[in-house]
C-alpha positions in Angstrom: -42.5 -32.6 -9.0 -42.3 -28.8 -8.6 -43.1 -26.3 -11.3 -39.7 -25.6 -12.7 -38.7 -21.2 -12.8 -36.5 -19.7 -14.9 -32.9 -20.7 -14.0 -30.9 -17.4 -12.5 -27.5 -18.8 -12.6 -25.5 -16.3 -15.0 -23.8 -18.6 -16.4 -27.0 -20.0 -18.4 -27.1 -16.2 -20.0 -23.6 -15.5 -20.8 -23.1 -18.1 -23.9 -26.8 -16.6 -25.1 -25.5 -12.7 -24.9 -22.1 -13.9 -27.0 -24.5 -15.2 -29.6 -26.7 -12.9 -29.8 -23.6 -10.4 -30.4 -22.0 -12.6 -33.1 -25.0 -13.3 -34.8 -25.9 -9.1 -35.1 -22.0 -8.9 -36.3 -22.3 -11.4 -39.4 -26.5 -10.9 -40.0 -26.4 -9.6 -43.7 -26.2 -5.3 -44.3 -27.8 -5.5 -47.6 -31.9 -4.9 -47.9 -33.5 -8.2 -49.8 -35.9 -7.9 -53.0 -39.3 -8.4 -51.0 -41.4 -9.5 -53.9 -43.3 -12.9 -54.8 -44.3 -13.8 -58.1 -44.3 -16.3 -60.4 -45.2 -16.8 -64.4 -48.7 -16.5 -65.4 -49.9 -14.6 -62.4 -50.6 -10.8 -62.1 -48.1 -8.1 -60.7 -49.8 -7.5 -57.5 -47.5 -4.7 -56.8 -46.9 -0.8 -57.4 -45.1 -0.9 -61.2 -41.5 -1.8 -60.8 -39.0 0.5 -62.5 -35.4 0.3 -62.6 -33.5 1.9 -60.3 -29.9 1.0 -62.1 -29.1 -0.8 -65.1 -28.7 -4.0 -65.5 -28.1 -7.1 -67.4 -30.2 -9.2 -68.5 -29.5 -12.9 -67.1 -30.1 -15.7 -69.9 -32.0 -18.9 -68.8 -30.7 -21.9 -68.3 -32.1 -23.1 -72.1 -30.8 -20.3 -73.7 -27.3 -20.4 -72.1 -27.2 -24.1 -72.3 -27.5 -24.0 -75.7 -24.9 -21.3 -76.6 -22.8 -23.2 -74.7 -23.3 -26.6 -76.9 -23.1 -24.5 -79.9 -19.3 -22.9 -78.4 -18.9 -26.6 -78.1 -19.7 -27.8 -81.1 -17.6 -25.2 -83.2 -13.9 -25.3 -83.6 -11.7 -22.6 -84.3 -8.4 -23.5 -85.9 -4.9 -22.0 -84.4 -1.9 -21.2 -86.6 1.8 -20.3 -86.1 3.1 -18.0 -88.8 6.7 -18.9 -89.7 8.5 -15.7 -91.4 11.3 -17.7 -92.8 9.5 -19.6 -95.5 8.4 -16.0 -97.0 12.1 -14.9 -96.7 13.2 -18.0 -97.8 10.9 -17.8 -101.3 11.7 -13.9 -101.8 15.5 -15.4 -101.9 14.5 -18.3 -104.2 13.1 -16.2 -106.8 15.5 -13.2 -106.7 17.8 -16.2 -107.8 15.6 -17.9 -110.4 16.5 -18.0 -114.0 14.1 -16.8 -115.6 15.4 -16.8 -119.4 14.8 -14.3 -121.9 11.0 -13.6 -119.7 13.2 -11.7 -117.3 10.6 -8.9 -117.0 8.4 -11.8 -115.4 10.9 -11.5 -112.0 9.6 -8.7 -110.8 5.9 -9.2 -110.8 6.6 -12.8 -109.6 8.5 -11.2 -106.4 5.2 -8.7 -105.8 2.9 -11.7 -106.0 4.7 -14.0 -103.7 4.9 -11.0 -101.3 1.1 -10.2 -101.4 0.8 -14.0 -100.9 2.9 -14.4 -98.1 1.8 -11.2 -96.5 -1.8 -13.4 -96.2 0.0 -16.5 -95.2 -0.4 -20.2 -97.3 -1.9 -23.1 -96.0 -1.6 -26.9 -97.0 -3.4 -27.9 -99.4 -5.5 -30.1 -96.8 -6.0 -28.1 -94.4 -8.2 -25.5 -95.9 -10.2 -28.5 -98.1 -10.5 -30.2 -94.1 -12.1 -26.2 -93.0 -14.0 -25.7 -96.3 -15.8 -28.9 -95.6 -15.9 -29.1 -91.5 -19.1 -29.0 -90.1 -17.7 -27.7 -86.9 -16.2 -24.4 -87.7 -17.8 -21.5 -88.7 -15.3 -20.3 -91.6 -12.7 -18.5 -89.3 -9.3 -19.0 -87.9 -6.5 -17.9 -85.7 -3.3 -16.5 -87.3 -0.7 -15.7 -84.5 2.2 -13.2 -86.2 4.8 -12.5 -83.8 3.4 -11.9 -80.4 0.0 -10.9 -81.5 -3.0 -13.5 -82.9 -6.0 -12.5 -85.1 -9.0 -14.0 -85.9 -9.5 -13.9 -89.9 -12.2 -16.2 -92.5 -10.1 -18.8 -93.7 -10.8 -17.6 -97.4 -8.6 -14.7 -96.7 -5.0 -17.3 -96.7 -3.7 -19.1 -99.8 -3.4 -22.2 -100.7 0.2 -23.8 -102.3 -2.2 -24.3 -105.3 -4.3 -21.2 -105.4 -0.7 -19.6 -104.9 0.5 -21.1 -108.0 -2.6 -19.8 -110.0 -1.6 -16.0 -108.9 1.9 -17.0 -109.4 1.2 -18.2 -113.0 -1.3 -14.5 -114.1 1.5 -12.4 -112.8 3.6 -14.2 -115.2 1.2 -14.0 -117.7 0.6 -10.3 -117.2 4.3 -9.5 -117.4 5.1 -11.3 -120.4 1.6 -11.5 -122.3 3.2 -13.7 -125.2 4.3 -16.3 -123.1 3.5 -19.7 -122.0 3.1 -18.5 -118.3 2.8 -22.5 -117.2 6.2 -23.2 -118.8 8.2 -20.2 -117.2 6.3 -21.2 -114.1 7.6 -24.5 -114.6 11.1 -23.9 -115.8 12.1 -21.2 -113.8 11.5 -23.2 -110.6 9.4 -20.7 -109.6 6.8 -24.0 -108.7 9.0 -25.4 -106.1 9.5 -21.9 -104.5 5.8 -22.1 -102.5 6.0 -23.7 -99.2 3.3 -23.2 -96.6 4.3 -20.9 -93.9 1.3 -21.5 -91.7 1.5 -24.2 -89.2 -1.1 -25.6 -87.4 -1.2 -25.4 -83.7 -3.5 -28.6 -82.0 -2.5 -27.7 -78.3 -3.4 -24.0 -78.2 -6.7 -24.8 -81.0 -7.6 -26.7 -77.9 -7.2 -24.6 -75.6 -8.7 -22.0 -77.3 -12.0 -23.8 -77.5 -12.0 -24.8 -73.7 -12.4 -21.3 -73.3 -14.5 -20.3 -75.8 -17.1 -23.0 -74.1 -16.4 -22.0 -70.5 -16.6 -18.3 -70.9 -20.1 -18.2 -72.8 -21.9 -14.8 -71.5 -24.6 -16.0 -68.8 -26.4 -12.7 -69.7 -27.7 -10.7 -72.9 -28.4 -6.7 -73.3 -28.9 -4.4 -70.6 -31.9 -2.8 -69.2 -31.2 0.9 -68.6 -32.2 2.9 -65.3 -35.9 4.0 -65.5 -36.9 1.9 -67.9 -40.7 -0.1 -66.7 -40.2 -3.8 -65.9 -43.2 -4.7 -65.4 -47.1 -2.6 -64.5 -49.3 -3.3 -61.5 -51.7 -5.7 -62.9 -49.5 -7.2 -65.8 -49.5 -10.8 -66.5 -45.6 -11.9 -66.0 -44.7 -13.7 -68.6 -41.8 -15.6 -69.4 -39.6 -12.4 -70.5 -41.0 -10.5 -67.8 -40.2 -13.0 -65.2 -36.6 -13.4 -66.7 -36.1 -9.4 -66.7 -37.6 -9.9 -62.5 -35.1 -12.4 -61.9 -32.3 -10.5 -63.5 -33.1 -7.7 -61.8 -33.6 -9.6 -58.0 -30.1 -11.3 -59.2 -28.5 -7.7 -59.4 -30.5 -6.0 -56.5 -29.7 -8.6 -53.9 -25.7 -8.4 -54.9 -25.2 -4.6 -55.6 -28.1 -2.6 -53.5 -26.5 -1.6 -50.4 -27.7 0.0 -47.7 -29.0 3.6 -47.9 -30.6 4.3 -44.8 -29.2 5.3 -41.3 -26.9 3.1 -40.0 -27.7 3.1 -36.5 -31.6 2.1 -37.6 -30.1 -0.7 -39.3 -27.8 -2.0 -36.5 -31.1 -2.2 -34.2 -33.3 -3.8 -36.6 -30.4 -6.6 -36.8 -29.9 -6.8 -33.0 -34.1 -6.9 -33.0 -34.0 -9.8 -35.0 -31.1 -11.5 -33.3 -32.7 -10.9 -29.7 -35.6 -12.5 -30.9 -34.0 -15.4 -32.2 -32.0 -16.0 -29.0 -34.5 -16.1 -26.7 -36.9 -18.4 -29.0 -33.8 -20.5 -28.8 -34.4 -20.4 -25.1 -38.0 -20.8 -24.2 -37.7 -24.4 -26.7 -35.0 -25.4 -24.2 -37.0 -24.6 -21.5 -40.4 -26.4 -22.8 -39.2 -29.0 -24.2 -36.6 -30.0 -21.5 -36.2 -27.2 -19.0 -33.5 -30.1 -17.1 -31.1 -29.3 -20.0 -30.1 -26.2 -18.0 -29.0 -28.6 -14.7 -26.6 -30.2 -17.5 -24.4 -27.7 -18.7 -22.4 -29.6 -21.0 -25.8 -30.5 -23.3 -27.1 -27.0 -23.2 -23.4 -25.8 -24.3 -23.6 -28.3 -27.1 -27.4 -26.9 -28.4 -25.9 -23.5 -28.3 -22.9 -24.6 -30.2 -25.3 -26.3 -33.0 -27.3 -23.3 -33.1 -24.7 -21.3 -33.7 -23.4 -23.4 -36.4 -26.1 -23.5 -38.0 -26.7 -19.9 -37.9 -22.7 -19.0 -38.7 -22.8 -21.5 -41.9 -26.3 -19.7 -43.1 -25.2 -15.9 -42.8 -21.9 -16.8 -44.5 -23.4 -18.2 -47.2 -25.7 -15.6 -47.9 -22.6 -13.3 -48.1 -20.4 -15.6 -50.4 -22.8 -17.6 -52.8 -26.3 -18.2 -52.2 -26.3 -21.0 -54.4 -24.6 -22.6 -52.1 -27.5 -23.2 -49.3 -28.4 -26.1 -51.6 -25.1 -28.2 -50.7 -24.3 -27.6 -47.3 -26.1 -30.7 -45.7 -28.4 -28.8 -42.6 -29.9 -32.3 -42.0 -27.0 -33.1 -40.0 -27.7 -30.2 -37.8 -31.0 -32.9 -36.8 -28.6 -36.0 -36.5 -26.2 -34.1 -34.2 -29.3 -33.4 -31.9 -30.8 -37.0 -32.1 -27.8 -38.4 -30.6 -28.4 -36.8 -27.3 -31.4 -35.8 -26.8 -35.9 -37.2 -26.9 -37.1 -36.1 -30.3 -39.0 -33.7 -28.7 -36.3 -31.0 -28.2 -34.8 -32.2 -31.4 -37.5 -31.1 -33.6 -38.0 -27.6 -31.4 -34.0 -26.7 -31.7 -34.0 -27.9 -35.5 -37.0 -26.3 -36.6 -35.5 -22.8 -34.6 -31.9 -23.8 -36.0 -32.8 -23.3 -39.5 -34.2 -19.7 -38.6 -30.8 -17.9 -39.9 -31.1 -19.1 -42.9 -34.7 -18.3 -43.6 -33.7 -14.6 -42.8 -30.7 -14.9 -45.0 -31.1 -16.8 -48.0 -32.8 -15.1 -51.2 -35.3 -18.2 -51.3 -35.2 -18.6 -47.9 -38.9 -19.9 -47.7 -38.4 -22.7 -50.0 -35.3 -23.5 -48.2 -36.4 -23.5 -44.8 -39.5 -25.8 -46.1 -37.3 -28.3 -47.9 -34.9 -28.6 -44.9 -37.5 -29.1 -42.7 -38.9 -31.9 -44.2 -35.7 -33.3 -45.0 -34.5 -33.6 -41.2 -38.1 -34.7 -39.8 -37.3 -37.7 -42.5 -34.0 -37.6 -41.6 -34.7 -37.9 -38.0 -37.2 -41.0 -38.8 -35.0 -43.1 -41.3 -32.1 -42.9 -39.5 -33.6 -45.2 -36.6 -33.4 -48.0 -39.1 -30.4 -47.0 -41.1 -27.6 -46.1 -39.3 -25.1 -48.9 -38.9 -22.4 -49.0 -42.1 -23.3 -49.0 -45.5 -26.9 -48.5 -44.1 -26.2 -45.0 -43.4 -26.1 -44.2 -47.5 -29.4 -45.7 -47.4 -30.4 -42.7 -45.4 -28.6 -40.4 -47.4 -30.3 -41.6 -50.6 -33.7 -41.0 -49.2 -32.4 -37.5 -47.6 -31.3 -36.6 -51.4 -35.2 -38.1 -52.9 -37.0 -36.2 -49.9 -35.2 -32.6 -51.1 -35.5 -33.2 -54.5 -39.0 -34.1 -54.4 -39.6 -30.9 -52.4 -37.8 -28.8 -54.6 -39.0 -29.9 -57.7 -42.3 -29.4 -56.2 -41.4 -25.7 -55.8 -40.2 -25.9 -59.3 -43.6 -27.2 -60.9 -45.9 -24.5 -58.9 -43.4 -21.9 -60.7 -43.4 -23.4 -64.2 -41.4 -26.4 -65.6 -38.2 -24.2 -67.1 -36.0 -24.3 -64.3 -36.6 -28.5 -63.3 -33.5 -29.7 -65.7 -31.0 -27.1 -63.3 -28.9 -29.7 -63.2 -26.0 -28.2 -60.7 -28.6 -27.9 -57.9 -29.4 -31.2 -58.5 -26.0 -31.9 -58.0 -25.3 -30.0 -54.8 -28.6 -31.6 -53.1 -27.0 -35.0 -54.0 -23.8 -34.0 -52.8 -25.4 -32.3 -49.9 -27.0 -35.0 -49.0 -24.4 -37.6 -48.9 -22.6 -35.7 -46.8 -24.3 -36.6 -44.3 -22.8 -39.8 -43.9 -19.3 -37.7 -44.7 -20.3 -35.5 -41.6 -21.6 -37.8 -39.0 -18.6 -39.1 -37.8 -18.2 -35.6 -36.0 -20.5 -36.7 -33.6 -17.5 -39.1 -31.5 -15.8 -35.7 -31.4 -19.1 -33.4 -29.8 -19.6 -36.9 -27.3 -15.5 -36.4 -26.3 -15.3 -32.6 -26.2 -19.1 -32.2 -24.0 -18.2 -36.0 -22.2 -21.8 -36.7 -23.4 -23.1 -40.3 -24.6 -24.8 -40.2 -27.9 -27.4 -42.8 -28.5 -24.9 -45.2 -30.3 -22.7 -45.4 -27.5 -26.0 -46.1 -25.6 -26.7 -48.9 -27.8 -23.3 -50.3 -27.7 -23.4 -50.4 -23.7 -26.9 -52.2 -24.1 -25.1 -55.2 -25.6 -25.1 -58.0 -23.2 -22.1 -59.2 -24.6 -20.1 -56.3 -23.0 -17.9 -57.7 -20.4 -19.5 -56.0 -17.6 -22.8 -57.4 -18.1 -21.4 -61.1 -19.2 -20.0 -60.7 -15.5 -23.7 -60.1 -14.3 -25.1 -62.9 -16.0 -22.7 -65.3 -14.7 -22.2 -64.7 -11.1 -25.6 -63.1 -10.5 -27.8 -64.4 -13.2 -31.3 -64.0 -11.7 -30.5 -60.3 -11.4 -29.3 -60.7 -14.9 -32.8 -61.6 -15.9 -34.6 -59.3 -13.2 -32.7 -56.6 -15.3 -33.6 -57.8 -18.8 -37.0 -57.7 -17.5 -36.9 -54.4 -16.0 -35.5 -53.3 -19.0 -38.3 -54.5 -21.4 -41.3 -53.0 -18.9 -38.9 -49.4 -18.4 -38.9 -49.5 -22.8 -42.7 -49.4 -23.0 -43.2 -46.8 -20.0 -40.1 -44.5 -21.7 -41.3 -44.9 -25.1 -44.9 -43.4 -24.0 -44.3 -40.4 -22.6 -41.7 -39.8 -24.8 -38.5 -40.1 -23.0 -34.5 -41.4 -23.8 -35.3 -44.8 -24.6 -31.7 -46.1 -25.1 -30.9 -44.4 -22.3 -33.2 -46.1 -19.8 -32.7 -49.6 -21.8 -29.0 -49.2 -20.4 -29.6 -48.0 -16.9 -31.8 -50.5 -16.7 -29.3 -52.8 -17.5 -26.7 -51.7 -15.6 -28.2 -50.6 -12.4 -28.2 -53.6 -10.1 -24.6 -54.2 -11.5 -22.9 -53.7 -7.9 -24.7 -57.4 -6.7 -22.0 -59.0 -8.5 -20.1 -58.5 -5.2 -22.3 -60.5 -3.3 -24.9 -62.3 -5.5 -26.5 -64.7 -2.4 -27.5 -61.9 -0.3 -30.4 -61.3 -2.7 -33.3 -63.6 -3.2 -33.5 -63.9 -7.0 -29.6 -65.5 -6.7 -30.5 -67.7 -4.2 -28.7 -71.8 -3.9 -32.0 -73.8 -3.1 -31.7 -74.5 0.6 -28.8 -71.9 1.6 -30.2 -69.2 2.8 -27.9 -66.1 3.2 -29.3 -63.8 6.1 -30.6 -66.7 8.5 -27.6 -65.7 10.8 -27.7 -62.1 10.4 -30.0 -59.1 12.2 -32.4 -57.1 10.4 -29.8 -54.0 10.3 -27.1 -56.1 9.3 -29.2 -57.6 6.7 -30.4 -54.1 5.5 -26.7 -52.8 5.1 -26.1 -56.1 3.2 -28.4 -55.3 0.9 -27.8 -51.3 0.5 -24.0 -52.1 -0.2 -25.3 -52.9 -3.5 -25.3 -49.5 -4.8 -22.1 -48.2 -3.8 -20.5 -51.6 -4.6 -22.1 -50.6 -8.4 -20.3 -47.5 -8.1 -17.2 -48.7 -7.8 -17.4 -51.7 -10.5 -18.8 -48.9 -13.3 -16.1 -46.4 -12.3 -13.4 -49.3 -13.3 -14.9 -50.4 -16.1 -15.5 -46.7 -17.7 -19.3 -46.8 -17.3 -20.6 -43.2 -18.4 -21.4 -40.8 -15.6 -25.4 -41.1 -16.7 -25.6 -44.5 -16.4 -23.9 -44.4 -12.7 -26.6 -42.0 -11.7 -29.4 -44.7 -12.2 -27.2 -46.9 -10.2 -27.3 -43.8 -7.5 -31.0 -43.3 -8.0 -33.1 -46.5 -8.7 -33.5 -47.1 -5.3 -33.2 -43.0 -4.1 -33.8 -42.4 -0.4 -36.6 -45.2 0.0 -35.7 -48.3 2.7 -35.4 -51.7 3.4 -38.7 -52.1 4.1 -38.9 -55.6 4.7 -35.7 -55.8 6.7 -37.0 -52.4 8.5 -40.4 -53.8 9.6 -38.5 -57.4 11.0 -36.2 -54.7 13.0 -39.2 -52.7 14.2 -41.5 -56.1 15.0 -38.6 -57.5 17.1 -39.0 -54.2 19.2 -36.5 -51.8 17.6 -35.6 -48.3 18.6 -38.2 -46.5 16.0 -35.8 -43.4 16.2 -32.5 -45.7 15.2 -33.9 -46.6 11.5 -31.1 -44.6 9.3 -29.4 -47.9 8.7 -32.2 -49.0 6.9 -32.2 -46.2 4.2 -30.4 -46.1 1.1 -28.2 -43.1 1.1 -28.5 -42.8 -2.7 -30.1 -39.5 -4.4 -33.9 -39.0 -5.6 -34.6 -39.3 -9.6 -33.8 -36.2 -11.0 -34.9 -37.2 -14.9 -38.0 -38.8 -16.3 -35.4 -41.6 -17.5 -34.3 -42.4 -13.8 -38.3 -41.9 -12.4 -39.3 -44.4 -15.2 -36.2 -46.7 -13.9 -36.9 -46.3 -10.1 -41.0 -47.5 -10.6 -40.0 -50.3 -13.3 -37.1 -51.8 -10.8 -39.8 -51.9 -7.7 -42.7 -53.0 -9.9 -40.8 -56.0 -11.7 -39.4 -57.1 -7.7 -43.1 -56.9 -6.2 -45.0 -58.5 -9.2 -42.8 -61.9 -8.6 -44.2 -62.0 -5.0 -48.2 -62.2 -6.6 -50.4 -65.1 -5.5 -52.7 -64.3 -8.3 -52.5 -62.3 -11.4 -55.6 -61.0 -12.1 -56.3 -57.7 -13.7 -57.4 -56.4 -10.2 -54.4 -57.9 -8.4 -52.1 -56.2 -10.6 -53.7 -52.7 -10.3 -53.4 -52.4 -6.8 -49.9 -53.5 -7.2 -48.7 -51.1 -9.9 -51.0 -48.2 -8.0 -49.5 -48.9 -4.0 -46.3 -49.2 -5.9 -46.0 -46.1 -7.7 -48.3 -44.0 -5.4 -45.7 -45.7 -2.4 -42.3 -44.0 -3.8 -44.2 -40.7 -4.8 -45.9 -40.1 -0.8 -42.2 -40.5 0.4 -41.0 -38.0 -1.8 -39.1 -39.5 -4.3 -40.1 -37.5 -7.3 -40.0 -34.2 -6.2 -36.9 -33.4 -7.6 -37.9 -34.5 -10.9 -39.3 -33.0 -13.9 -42.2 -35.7 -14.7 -45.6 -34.4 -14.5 -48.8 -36.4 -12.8 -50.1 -36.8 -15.9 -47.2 -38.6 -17.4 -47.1 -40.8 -13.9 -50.3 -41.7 -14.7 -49.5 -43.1 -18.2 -46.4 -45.5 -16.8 -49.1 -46.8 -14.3 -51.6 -47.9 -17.3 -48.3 -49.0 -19.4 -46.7 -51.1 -16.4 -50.4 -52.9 -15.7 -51.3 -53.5 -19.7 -47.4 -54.8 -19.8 -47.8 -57.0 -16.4 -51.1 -58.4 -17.7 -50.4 -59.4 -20.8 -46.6 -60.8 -19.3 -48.6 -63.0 -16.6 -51.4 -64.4 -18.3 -53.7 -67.0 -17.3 -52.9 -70.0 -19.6 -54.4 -73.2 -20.7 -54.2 -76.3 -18.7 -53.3 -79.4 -20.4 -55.2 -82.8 -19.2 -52.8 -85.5 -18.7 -52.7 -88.4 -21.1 -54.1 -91.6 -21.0 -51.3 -94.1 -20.9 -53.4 -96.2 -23.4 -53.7 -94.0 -25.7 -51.7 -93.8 -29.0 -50.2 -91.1 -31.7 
């Protein structure tokens, strides 16, 4: 249990330096607008003038409802046909007109004005006179070119007629004009040469809806926004948030380059090696396992790629890309200890980065630590939706909560509604990623953990069958290595399944150890105390080999390597010494196994010796099982087995109080039932 140093292997700094480089190549080269406020508080600042102009950005009411009123009105379309004029110029050049022959040329002149306008049915223009929908105009397209005219500009065939019939009347002033108009054919000659398009009339108001303004006017440069000590208002805040909008998409940078290149590589530095001092006190081991330290760096970096590119393409966007999974990646591998430190520093890019990068970070946060929590209980099937619904309640709650402290205009936004639902239910989309991160860094994520931990898997089956008191010494092991894990905060599933799995290798020869036992066949009557003691040792290499064929993770075969470490055969050893052994020939009496390196395989190593001495108690009294658990524990850490490990003396001392509350409570006294009368009746 020595103090842990800094690791100097170079190869734990080289994947930090190639972050730290790529996150000063994509951190953002534009300055942020560096002011809080909010409606109905004071400016607390110098008074804010323009630098540029600007315009002025309508709110979400105000564009919502030019958008419903774009909707809401209809614009007709028209084709104008040149024939049908053509066609009526011919008809009336033709027309017999009678003795009223002056009446030919001011007909002509009529139609042409007419037809230079254009004619509509009759039913259409009654249909736009009285449709609610339009507001009096339409669309005439004449050759290749379409104009937008009021509608009381065309003609009618009927209105047509009436201009028809006062030309007439004009020519020839003592004729019946409604008899030459009649009789000359002149009636039949107006046909409507304006046909209406539905298709492009569609189209046309698709448009119109889509392409509403999102802003109104301009503020010119120099003009005063608002005064040090003003009260913003709604306008005012509208005219800030126009002019944030604009500064933190056109204001470059103005300042020396080179200044701005080390305030970025500051920043990044900084960030880096926060990144690595929440390794190292949270889990400095991480470092002895290169593959989960690579796989931190790569969800750091992830996390901070994903936020600077965002804050370059759309900002909006930071409210659907779903950073809880960055705290679901984590929890598969790692105690909730290190995934809270890595999350929490994870989000870090994009609190630098995004324009509302407080309010982000804060709802994030909260999301994952619930994230992190829920997904305990829901994450089999459907269930994980379950945790994706309460994701997508936690950041709404949290950002309407933001909303409410600003003012209630901005709550109904329904798009970044939309994005945190779709955010969050991405999470489910995403998760699946994690079989790839467990293949690519050949780690085992807590699922796989829990799927080993199924004593239906065909390994264990094999236990329980040909070894089956070692089957139950493990489930009991198990149960008494959960409680001491779970209390100072170490890999539960991981230490559920080593505990499992670790005495798997006395399948081989079940009868040489005592909880396997045939009543009255007694395996090592016949044998010496060292052949005996290798007997029992084989065990662990005989483990080996049966995990190694049946594709038992390499984690789980180091508890097999460890529970038992460098420790001996005591009682086989103390037989060997009593019969008058050579003191200085004892190495066949010592496991050749490794010490416990993790707290998972310490935990392991004390559970597995505790559970084998408790059976051998005459009496199970508080007392009794004290001095067990304490010569026990204290035993394995005077010969050294936990000095390679990073447990502390204080977390030793809390799987001593766990093991005796747990050994108590598993052995105690119970009541003893007086035997019963044979007289005596129901």
């Amino acid at each position: 249990m020595e103090k842990y140093s800094l690791p100097r292997k170079l190869r734990i700094y080289i994947p930090l330096m190639c972050i730290f480089l790529l996150m000063v190549f994509l951190m953002p080269r534009s300055p942020k607008f560096n002011y809080d406020y909010s409606k109905g508080s004071p400016w607390m600042y110098e008074t804010m003038v323009a630098q540029f102009d600007f315009p002025v950005i309508k709110t979400d009411a105000e564009f919502g409802a030019e958008r419903e009123k774009a909707w809401s009105s209809v614009t007709p379309f028209y084709r104008h046909d040149p024939l049908v004029g053509a066609m009526a110029a011919d008809a009336v050049a033709s027309a017999d007109f009678g003795e009223y022959e002056k009446a030919r040329m001011a007909v002509s002149s009529a139609l042409k004005n007419i037809y230079a306008k254009g004619v509509l049915p009759d039913r259409k223009v009654h249909e736009l006179a009285m449709d609610g929908t339009s507001d009096g105009m339409i669309y005439i397209q004449k050759e290749m070119r379409a104009e937008k005219i009021p509608f009381t500009e065309v003609y009618d065939v009927a209105r047509a007629g009436l201009v028809i019939r006062e030309a007439i009347a004009k020519a020839c002033p003592h004729c019946n004009a409604d008899s030459v108009y009649a009789a000359s054919g002149v009636s039949s000659v107006i046909v409507p040469d304006l046909i209406y398009d539905q298709q492009t009339t569609d189209l046309i108001h698709k448009e119109n809806v889509y392409y509403v303004s999102p802003t109104r006017g301009v503020v010119k440069a120099g003009q005063t926004i608002v005064s040090k000590g003003e009260i913003v208002t709604a306008e005012i805040e509208q005219l800030l948030d126009s002019y944030k909008a604009e500064y933190d998409r056109s204001v470059g940078y103005d300042g020396p380059r080179a200044l701005q290149w080390a305030g970025n590589s500051v920043i990044a530095f900084l960030l880096v090696v926060v990144l690595f001092f929440a390794i190292y006190y949270c889990n400095c081991t991480i470092f002895d396992s290169y593959n989960k330290y690579l796989y931190i760096l790569l969800i750091f970096t992830i996390s901070a790629v994903v936020s600077f590119a965002v804050a370059r393409i759309d900002p909006s966007m930071f409210y659907l890309v779903p950073f809880t999974l960055i705290a679901l990646y984590l929890q598969a591998f790692f105690t909730r200890k290190t995934v809270f430190a890595v999350y929490l520093i994870s989000l870090l890019p994009m609190l630098i980065s995004a324009p509302d990068g407080v309010e982000l970070y804060i709802m994030y946060v909260v999301a994952g630590v619930v994230g992190i929590f829920v997904f305990d209980h829901f994450n089999k099937g459907w269930l994980q939706f379950v945790t994706a619904f309460i994701v997508f309640v936690v950041l709404l709650a949290v950002w309407a909560a933001f909303r409410i402290s600003d003012g209630l205009g901005s709550i109904g936004n329904y798009r970044v509604i939309w994005h945190l639902a779709l955010g969050a239910f991405m999470t489910v989309a995403g998760y699946p990623m994690i079989y790839l991160f467990e293949k690519t860094f050949m780690l085992v994520s807590t699922a796989k953990l829990v799927e080993l931990s199924d004593t239906s898997n065909k390994l264990l089956r094999m236990l329980a069958d040909k070894a089956p008191g070692t089957f139950q010494h493990s489930l009991q092991v198990m149960n008494l290595a959960d409680a001491a894990a779970r209390a100072i905060d170490a890999n539960v599933p991981l230490v559920r399944a080593g505990a499992l799995y670790h005495d798997v290798g006395k399948i081989c020869n079940p009868q040489c150890f005592t909880e396997n036992e045939t009543p009255g066949v007694k395996y090592h009557a016949g044998l010496s105390p060292k052949e005996s003691a290798q007997e029992i040792i084989r065990h662990v290499s005989d483990g080996l080999s049966l995990a190694e064929k049946h594709n038992i993770p390499g984690v789980l075969k180091d508890f097999i390597r460890t529970h038992h470490g460098t420790t001996s055969t005591a009682f086989f050893l103390s037989r060997y010494l009593a019969d008058g052994g050579d003191p200085d020939d004892v190495a066949a009496f010592y496991y050749d196994g490794t010490k416990p390196v993790t707290k998972e395989q310490v935990v392991l190593m004390v559970c597995d010796a505790v559970e084998a001495a408790s059976r051998s108690l005459k009496d199970y009294s508080r007392e009794s099982i004290s001095e067990l658990v304490d010569r026990i524990v204290d035993g394995k850490s005077d010969e050294g087995q936990f000095s390679d490990s990073d447990i502390s003396l204080r977390e030793i001392s809390t799987i001593k109080e766990v093991l005796k509350s747990y050994l108590q409570q598993m052995y105690h006294s119970r009541i003893v039932y007086p035997k019963r009368k044979a007289a005596a009746r129901k």
